[in-house]
C-alpha positions as CSV (number, residue, x, y, z in Angstrom):
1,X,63.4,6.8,-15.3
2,X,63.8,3.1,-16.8
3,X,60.6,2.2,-15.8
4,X,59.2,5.3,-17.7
5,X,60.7,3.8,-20.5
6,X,59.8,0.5,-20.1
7,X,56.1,1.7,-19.4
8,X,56.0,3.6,-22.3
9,X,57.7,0.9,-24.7
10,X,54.6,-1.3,-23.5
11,X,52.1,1.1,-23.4
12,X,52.8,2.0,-27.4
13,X,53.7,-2.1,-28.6
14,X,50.6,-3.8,-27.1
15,X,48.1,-0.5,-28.2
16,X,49.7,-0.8,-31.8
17,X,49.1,-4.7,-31.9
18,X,45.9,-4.5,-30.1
19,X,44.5,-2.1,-32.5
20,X,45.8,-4.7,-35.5
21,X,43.7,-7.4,-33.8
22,X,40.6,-5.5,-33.1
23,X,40.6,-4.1,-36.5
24,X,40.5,-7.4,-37.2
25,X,37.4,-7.9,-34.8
26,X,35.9,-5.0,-36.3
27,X,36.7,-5.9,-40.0
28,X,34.7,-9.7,-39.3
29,X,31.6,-7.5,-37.8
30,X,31.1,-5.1,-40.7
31,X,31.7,-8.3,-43.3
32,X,34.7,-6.3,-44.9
33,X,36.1,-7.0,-47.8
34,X,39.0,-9.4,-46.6
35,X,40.7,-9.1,-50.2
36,X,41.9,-5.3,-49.2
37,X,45.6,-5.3,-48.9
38,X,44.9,-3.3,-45.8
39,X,42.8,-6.5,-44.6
40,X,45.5,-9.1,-46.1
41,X,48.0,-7.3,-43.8
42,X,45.5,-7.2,-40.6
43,X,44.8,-11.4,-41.2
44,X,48.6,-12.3,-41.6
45,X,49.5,-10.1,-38.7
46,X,47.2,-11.6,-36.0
47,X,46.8,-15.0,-37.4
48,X,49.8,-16.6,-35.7
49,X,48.2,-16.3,-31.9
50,X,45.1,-16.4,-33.4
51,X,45.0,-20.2,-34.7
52,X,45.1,-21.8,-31.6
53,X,42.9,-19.6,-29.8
54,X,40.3,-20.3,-32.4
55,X,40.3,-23.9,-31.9
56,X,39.3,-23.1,-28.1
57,X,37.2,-20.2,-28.8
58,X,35.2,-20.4,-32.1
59,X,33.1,-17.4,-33.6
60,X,29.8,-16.9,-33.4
61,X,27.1,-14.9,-35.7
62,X,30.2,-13.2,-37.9
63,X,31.2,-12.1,-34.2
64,X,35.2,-13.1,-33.7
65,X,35.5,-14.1,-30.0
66,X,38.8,-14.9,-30.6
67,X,40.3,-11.8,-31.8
68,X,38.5,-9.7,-29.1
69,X,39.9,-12.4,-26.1
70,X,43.4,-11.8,-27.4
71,X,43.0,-8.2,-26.7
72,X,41.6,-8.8,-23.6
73,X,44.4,-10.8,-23.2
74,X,47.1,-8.8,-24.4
75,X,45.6,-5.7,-22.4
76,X,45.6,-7.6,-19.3
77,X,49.5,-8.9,-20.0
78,X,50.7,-5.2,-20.3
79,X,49.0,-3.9,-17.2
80,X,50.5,-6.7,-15.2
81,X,54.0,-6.0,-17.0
82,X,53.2,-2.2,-16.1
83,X,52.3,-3.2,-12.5
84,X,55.3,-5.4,-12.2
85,X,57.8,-2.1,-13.9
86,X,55.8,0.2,-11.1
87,X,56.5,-1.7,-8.3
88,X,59.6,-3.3,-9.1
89,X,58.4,-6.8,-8.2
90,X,55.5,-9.1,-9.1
91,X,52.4,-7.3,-7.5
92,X,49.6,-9.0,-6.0
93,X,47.0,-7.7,-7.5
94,X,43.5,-9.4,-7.8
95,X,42.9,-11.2,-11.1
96,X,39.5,-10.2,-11.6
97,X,40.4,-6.4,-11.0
98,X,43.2,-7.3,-13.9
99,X,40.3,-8.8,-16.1
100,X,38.0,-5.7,-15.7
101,X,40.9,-3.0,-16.5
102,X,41.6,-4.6,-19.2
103,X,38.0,-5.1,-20.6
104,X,37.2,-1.5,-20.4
105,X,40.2,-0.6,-22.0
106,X,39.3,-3.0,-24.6
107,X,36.2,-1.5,-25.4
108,X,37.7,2.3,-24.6
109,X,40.4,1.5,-28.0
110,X,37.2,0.1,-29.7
111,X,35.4,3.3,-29.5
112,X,38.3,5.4,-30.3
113,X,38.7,3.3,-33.1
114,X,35.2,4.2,-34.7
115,X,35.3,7.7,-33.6
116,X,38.6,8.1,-35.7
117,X,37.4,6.1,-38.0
118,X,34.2,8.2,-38.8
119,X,36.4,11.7,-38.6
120,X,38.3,9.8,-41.8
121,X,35.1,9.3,-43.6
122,X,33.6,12.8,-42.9
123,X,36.7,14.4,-44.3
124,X,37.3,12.2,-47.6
125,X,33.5,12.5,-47.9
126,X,35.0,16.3,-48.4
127,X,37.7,15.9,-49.9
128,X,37.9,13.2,-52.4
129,X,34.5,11.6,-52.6
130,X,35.0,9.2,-55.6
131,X,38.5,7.7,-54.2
132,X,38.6,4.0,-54.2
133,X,41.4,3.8,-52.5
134,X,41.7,0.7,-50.4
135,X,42.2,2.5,-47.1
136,X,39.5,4.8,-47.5
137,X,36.9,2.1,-48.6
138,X,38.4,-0.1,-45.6
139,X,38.0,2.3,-43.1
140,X,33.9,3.0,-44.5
141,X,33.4,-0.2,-44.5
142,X,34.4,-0.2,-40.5
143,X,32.2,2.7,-39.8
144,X,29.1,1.0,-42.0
145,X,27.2,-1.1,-39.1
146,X,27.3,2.2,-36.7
147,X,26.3,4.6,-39.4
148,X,23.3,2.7,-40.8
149,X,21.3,2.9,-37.9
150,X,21.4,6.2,-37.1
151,X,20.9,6.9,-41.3
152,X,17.6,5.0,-41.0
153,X,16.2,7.0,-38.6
154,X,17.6,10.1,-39.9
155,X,18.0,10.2,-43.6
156,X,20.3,12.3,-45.2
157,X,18.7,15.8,-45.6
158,X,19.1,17.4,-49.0
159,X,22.4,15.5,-49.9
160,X,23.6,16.6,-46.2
161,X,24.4,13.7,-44.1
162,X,24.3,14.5,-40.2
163,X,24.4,10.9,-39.3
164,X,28.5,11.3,-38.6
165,X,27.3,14.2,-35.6
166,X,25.0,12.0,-34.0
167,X,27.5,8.8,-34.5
168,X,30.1,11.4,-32.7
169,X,27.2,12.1,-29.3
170,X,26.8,8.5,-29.2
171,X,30.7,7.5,-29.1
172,X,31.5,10.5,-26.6
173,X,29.0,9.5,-24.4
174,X,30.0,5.7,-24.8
175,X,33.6,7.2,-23.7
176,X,32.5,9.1,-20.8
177,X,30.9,6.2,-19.2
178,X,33.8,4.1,-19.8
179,X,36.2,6.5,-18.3
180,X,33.8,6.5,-15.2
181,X,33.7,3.2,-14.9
182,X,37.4,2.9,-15.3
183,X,38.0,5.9,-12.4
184,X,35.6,3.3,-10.0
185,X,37.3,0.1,-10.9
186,X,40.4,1.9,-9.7
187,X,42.6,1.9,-13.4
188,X,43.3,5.3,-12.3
189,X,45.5,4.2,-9.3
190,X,48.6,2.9,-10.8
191,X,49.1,5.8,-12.4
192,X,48.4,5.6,-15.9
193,X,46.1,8.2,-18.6
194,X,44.8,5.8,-20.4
């Protein structure tokens, strides 16, 4: 029972603070507006382990590395911490299969991320339209580089915009072949739905 707990504790901390950081991620690759209080909060929350990981790892082409090895990172910390609760010992466990869980689960919180991100949009698209609250433009400005491409090639069709359902396709599929590839790199042994 304590190691439920304990499980759970770091299952909910490190997805909480790993969304923070990739937000962050995702907020430098959309060019958001950093002057957001939402985005004010995001920079002074991650900055502290960020700093000197920058200095080792510098960003590249408005892509920041940084922020998306600290979730790697971070990811990769709370399996072990799992592993070590499951087993009730340090287990010996191959780094490179610790690396690779932790990648894919990575890029499985980045997807959920848009795909939540996109359901927001769709319904304030319906609901309040016009709102310039800082959230809401926040969140469209996240969902921005994966909508325009899919708007280019299918423009809106009589002020109906069905970008969002083909966005959706795209990010389910993304997520099944994630979740495969998680099943065959064995996350689904210790136990966990993640």
């Amino acid at each position: 029972m304590l190691a439920d707990i304990v499980i759970t504790i770091l299952l909910i901390a490190s997805t909480f603070y790993m969304t923070i950081v990739l937000l962050r991620f995702l907020l430098q690759l959309a060019r958001a507006d950093f002057y957001n209080p939402i985005s004010q909060f995001v920079v002074k929350a991650t900055n502290p382990p960020l700093r000197p990981l920058r200095r080792i790892i510098p960003g590249l082409g408005g892509i920041d590395g940084a922020s998306l090895v600290l979730a790697i990172i971070i990811q990769a910390i709370t399996f072990f911490l799992i592993l070590i609760a499951l087993n009730g010992g340090i287990p010996a466990i191959n780094p490179i299969t610790l690396l690779v869980w932790a990648v894919l689960n990575v890029l499985s919180l980045i997807v959920k991320i848009y795909f939540w991100s996109v359901i927001a949009v769709v319904i304030v698209s319906w609901i309040a339209p016009q709102s310039g609250h800082p959230a809401i433009q926040l969140v469209a400005q996240i969902t921005e580089p994966v909508m325009r491409p899919v708007r280019n090639i299918m423009p809106s069709m009589g002020g109906l915009d069905l970008s969002p359902i083909i966005v959706f396709l795209i990010l389910n599929v993304i997520s099944v072949v994630i979740d495969h590839m998680k099943v065959a790199a064995g996350l689904g042994s210790i136990g966990l739905g993640m």
